[in-house]
C-alpha positions in Angstrom: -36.0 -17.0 -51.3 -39.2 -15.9 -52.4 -41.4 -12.8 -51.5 -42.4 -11.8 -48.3 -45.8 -10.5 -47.4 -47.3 -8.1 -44.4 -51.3 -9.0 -43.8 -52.8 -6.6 -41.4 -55.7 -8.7 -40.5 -59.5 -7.1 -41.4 -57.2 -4.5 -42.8 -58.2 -3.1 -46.6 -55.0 -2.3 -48.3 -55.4 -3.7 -51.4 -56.9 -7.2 -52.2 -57.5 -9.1 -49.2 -56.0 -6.8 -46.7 -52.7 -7.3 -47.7 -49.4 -5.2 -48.2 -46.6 -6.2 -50.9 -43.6 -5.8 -49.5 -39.9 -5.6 -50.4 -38.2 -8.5 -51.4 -37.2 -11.1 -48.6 -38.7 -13.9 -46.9 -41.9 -15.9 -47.4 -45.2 -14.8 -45.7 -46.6 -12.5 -43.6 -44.4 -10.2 -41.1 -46.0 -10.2 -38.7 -46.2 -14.3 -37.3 -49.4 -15.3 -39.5 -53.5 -14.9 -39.2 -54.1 -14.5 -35.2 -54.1 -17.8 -33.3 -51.6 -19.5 -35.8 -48.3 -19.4 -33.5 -45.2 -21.0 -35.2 -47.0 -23.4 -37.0 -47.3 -23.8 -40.7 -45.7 -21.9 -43.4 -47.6 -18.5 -43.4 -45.5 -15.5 -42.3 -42.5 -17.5 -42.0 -39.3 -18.9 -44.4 -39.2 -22.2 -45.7 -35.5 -22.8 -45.6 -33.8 -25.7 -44.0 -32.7 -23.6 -41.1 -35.6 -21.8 -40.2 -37.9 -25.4 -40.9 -35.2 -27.4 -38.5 -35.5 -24.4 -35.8 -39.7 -24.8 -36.1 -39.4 -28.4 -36.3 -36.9 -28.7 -33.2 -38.1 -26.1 -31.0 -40.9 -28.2 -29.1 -38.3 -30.5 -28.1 -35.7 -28.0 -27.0 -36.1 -27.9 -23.6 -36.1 -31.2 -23.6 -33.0 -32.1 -25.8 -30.9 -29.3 -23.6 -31.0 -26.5 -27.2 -33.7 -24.1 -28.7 -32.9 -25.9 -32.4 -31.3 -24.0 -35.6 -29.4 -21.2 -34.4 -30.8 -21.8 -30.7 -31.0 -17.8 -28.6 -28.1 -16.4 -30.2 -29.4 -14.3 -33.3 -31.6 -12.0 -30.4 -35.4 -11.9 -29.7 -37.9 -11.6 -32.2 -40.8 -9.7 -31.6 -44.2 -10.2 -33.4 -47.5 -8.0 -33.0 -50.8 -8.7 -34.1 -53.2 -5.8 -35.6 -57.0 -6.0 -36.1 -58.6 -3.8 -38.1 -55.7 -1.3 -37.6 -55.5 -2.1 -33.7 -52.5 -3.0 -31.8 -53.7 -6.8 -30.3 -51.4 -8.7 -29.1 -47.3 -8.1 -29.0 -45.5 -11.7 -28.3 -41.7 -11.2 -27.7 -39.2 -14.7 -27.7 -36.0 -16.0 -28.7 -35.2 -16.1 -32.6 -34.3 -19.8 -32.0 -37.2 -22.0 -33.2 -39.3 -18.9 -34.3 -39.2 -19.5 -38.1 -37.1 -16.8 -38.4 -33.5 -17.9 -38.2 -32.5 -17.2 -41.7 -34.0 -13.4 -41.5 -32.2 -12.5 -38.3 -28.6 -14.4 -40.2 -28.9 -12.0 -43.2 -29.2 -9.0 -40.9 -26.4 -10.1 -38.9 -24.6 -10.6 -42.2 -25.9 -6.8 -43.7 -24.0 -5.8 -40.1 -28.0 -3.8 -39.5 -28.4 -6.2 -36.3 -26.8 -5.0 -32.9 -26.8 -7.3 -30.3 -26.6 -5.5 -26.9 -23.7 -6.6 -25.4 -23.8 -8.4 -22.2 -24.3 -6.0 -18.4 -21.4 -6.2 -16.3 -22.2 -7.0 -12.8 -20.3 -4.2 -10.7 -20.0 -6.0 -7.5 -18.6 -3.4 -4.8 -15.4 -4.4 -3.0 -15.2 -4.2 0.7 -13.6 -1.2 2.5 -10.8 -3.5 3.7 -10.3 -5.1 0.8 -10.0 -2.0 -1.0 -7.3 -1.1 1.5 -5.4 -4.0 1.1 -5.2 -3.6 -2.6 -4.2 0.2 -2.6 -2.0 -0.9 0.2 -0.2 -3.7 -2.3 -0.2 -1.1 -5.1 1.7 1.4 -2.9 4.8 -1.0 -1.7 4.5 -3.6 -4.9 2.8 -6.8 -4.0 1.2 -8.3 -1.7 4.2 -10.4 -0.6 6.0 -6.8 0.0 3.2 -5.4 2.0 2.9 -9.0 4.3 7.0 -8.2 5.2 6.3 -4.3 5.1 8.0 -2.9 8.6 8.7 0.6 9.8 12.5 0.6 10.2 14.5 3.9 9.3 16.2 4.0 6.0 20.2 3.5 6.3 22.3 6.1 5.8 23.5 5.8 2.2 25.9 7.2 -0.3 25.0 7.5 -4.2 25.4 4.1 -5.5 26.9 5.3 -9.3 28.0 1.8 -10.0 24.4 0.9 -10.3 24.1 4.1 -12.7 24.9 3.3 -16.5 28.6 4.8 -17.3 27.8 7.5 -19.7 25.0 8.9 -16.9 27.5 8.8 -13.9 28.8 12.5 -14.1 25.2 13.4 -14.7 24.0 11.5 -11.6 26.8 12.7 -9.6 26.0 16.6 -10.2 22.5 15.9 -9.7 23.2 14.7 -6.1 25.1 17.7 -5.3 21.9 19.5 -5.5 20.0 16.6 -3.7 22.4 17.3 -0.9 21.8 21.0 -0.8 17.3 20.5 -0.4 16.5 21.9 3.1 13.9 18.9 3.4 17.2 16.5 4.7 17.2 18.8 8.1 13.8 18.9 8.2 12.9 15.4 8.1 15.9 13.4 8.5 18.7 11.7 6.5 15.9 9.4 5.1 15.0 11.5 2.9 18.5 11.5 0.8 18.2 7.9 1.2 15.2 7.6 -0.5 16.3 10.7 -2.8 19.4 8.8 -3.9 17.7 5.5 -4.6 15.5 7.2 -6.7 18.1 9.3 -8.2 19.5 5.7 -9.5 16.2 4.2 -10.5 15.6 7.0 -12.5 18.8 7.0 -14.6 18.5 3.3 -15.4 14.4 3.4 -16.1 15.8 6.3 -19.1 14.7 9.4 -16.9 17.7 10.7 -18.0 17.5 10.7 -21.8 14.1 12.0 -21.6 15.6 15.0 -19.5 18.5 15.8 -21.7 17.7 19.6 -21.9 17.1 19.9 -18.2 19.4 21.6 -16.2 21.2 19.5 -13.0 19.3 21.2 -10.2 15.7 21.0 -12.5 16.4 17.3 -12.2 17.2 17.0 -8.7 14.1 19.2 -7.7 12.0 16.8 -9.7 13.6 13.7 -7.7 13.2 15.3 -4.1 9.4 16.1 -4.8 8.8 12.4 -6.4 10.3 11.1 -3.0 8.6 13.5 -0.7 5.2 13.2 -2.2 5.9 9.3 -2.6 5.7 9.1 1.6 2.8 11.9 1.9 5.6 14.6 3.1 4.3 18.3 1.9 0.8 17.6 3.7 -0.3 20.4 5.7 -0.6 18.1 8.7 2.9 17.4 8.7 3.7 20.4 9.0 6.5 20.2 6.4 5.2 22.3 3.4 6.8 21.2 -0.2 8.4 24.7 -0.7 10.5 24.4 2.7 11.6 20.8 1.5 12.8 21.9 -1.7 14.6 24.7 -0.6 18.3 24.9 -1.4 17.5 22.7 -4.6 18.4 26.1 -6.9 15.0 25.8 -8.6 11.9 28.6 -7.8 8.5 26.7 -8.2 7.1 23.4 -7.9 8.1 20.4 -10.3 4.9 18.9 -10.1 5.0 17.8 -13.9 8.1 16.5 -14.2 8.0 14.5 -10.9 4.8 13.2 -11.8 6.4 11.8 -15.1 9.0 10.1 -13.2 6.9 9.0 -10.4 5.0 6.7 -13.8 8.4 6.1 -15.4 9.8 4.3 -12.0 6.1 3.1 -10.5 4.0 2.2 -13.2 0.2 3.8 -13.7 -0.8 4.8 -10.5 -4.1 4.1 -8.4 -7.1 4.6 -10.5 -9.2 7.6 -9.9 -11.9 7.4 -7.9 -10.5 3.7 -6.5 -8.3 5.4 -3.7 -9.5 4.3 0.1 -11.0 8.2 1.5 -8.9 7.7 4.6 -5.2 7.3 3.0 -3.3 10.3 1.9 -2.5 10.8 -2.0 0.6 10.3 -2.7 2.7 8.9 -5.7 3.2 5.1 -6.8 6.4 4.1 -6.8 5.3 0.0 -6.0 8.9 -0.5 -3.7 9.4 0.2 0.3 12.5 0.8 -0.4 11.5 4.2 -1.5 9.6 5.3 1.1 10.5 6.8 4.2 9.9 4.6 7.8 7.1 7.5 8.9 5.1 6.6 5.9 5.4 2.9 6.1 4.6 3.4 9.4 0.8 4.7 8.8 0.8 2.0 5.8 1.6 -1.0 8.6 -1.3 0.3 10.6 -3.4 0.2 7.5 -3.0 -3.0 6.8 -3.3 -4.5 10.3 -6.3 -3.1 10.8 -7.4 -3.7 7.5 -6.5 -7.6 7.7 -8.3 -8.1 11.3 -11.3 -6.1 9.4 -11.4 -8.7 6.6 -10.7 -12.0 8.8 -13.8 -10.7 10.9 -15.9 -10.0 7.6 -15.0 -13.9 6.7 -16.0 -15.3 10.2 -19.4 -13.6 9.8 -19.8 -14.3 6.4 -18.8 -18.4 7.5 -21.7 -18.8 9.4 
């Protein structure tokens, strides 16, 4: 490809003023003598892409492309000395600059970075924000437009939705479900939406993953996942976590293990930092069927008021 050569204008390294430099492309580094801009040979390859990118380049923005490889090999920047003194510094697109074939073999060399495109962080409404925490929380939007307060029945363990080899596992868990103080405290909801979890848990593999634990380490774990699920155990509730889990046969909160479960039955839960200020934290489980009808009470005020909120941003934002 020939040898390529730096000329510091007025400059007196070596003959002429200019520098040899390392093999590579044809001419000056540094765009040609001042005043030459694109034009000619000097400073710039003579290969049939870089010649079809100077050749097409006046016409680009009238043919709809910059020629050769066009703006996606990056922006070239070229800087004129005199006599040692920084004149001029012209920055453009690589596309039609003569320079297409350098810019290719440092792509190739893997030396030129491209800086990857800036992602435009667009901030979501409050409302809307709601709504989707909201749709997280009871699992779906669909589930959260039929969301209602009613109480939970009153239910017994359903074991023929537990696999077989789990039932006598499932059925001495409950027997320590039964015996949590949180049932008087709150209601028979609460084994309601301990029971169903009790279930989803043995057929989502809880279970195997548990096999050392004893029954009542278990059945802690399932009470706390359904308490903290529907924002029981806040201070304002007046219902603190080690009164609910009384009579369990465990000293100490589960937190781990009911954390693990409340991933193995919900899914991920709400990223951090994305949660609305105003709603409790609780955990994910993504079914109202789990939760108990005092929480999905506060969740159907939520989301009416979030919803006339939003229709009322949309009006404004209509006219």
């Amino acid at each position: 490809m020939g040898q390529r050569w730096l000329r510091a204008v007025g400059g007196d390294e070596g003959d002429g003023g200019e520098v040899r430099a390392s093999d590579g492309w044809l001419g000056d580094g540094w765009g040609g003598p001042p005043g030459e801009v694109g034009g000619g040979s000097g400073g710039r390859c003579l290969c049939d892409d870089c010649l079809s990118g100077i050749v097409s380049y006046p016409l680009a923005e009238q043919y709809g492309g910059g020629g050769g490889f066009g703006d996606d090999r990056g922006m070239i920047t070229e800087v004129v000395l005199l006599d040692g003194h920084l004149i001029d510094v012209r920055k453009g697109p690589v596309g039609g600059s003569g320079y297409e074939c350098a810019a290719h073999e440092l792509q190739a060399r893997g030396v030129l970075r491209r800086e990857p495109p800036r992602t435009v962080v667009v901030r979501e409404e409050p409302e809307q924000a709601m709504l989707d925490w909201l749709a997280r929380v009871v699992g779906g939007e669909a589930a959260l437009a039929a969301l209602d307060d009613e109480p939970l029945p009153v239910e017994d363990l359903d074991l023929g939705a537990v696999p077989g080899w789990a039932r006598e596992r499932a059925r001495l868990v409950d027997e320590h479900v039964q015996g949590a103080f949180g049932h008087q405290l709150v209601g028979p909801e609460l084994l309601t939406a301990c029971r169903r979890l009790l279930v989803r848990a043995a057929g989502a593999g809880a279970f195997e993953a548990w096999h050392g634990a004893l029954p009542e380490q278990v059945a802690a774990a399932v009470v706390h996942c359904a308490a903290k699920a529907s924002a029981l155990g806040a201070p304002t509730l007046g219902h603190p976590m080690r009164s609910i889990l009384r009579g369990v046969g465990v000293s100490g909160y589960p937190s781990d293990r009911s954390r693990r479960l409340a991933t193995l039955v919900g899914g991920s839960g709400w990223p951090h930092g994305r949660r609305p200020t105003e709603v409790p934290d609780v955990y994910v489980l993504g079914d109202p069927a789990l939760l108990l009808s005092c929480f999905r009470s506060d969740l159907v005020v939520y989301r009416d008021r979030a919803v006339r909120l939003a229709a009322g941003s949309g009006a404004t934002g209509a006219r």
